[in-house]
C-alpha positions as CSV (number, residue, x, y, z in Angstrom):
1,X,20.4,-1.0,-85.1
2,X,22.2,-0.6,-81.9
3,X,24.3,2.1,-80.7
4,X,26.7,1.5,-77.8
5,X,29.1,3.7,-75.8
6,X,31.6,2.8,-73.1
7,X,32.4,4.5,-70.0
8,X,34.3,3.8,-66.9
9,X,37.4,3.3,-67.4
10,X,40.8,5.1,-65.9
11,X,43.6,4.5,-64.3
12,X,44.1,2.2,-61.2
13,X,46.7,0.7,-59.5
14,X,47.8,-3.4,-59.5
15,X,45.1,-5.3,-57.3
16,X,42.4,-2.5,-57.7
17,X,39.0,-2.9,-59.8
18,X,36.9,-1.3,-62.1
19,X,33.7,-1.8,-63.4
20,X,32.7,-0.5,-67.5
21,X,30.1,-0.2,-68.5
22,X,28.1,-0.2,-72.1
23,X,25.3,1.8,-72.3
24,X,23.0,0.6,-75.5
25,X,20.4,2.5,-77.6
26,X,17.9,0.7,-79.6
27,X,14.8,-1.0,-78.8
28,X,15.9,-4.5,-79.6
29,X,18.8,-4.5,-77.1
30,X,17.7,-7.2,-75.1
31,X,17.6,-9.8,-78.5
32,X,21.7,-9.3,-78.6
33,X,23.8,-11.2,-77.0
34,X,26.9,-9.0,-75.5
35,X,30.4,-9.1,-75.3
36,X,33.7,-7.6,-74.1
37,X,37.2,-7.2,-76.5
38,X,40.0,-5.6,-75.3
39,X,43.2,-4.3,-77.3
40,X,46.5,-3.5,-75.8
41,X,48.9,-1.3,-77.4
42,X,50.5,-3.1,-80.8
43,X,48.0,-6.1,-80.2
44,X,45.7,-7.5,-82.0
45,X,41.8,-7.0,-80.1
46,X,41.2,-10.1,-77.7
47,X,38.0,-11.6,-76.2
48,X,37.3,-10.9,-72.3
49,X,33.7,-12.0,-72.1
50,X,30.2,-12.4,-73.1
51,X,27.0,-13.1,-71.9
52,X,23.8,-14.3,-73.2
53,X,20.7,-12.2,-74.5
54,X,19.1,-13.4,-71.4
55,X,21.7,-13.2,-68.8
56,X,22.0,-16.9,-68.0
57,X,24.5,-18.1,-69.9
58,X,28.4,-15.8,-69.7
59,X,31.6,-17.1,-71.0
60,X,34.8,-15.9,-70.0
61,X,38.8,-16.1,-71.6
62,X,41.2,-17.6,-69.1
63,X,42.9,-15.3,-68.9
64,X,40.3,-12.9,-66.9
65,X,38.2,-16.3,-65.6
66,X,38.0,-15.2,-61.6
67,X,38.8,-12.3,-62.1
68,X,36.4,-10.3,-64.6
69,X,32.2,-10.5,-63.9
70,X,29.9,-9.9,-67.1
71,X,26.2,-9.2,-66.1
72,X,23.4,-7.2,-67.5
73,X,20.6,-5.0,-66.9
74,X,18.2,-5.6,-69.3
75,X,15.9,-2.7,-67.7
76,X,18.8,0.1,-67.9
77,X,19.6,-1.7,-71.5
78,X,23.1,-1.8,-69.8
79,X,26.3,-4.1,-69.7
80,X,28.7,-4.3,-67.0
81,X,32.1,-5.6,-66.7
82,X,33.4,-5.7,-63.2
83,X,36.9,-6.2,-63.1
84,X,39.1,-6.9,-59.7
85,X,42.8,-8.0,-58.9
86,X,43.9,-5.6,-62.1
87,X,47.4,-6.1,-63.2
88,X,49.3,-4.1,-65.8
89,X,48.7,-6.5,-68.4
90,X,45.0,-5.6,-68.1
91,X,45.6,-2.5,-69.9
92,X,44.0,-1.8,-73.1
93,X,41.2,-0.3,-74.8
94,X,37.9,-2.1,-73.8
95,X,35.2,-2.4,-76.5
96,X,31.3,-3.6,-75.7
97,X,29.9,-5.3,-78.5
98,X,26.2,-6.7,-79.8
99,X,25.8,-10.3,-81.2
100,X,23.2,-12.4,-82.6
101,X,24.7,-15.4,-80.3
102,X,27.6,-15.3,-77.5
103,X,30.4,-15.5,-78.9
104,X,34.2,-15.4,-78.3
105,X,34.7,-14.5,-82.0
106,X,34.9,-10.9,-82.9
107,X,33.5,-11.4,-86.3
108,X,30.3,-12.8,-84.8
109,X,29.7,-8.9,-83.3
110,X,27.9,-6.4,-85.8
111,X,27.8,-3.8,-83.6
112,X,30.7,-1.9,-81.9
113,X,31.4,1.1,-79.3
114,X,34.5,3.0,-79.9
115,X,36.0,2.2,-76.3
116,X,37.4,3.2,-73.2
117,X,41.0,3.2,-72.1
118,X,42.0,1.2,-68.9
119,X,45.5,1.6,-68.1
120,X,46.5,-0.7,-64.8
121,X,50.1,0.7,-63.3
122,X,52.5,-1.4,-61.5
């Protein structure tokens, strides 16, 4: 069982970053693999990013690619998403999620947080 929660997100101007991040509870944290969804207002929920159970391997949609970092601290049993150059179609509800394997799929994750709000103004 895994138990995650989101924080840091807010509202930021076009060109300015953020960084989420997913705070997890349960011992066997570092066996999941992690990833990011997002889900704009009257959209369906979209993959951002996930990384590995390790760390070494993250996977990104194109739309974020240069843009958005994924990393971990397996220590703080935390997962960060550092987003820069925000534009207004960043906003959305970002969700952190746990996986047995990366994956850009949300029906690979079993275990959600219940998300935080980034709204990017123009």
């Amino acid at each position: 069982q895994v138990q995650l929660v989101e924080s840091g997100g807010g509202l930021v101007q076009a060109g300015g970053s953020l960084r989420l991040s997913c705070a997890a509870a349960g011992r066997t944290f570092r066996s999941y693999a992690m990833g990011w969804f997002r889900q704009a207002l009257g959209k369906e929920r979209e993959f951002v990013a996930a990384i590995s159970y390790s760390g070494g391997r993250t996977y990104y949609a194109d739309s974020v690619k240069g843009r958005f970092t994924i990393s971990r601290d397996i220590a703080k049993n935390t997962v960060y998403l550092q987003m820069n150059s925000l534009k207004p179609e960043d906003t959305a509800v970002y969700y952190c999620a746990a996986a047995y394997s990366a994956s850009n799929y949300e029906n690979a994750y079993d275990y959600w947080g219940q998300g935080t709000q980034v709204t990017v103004s123009s």
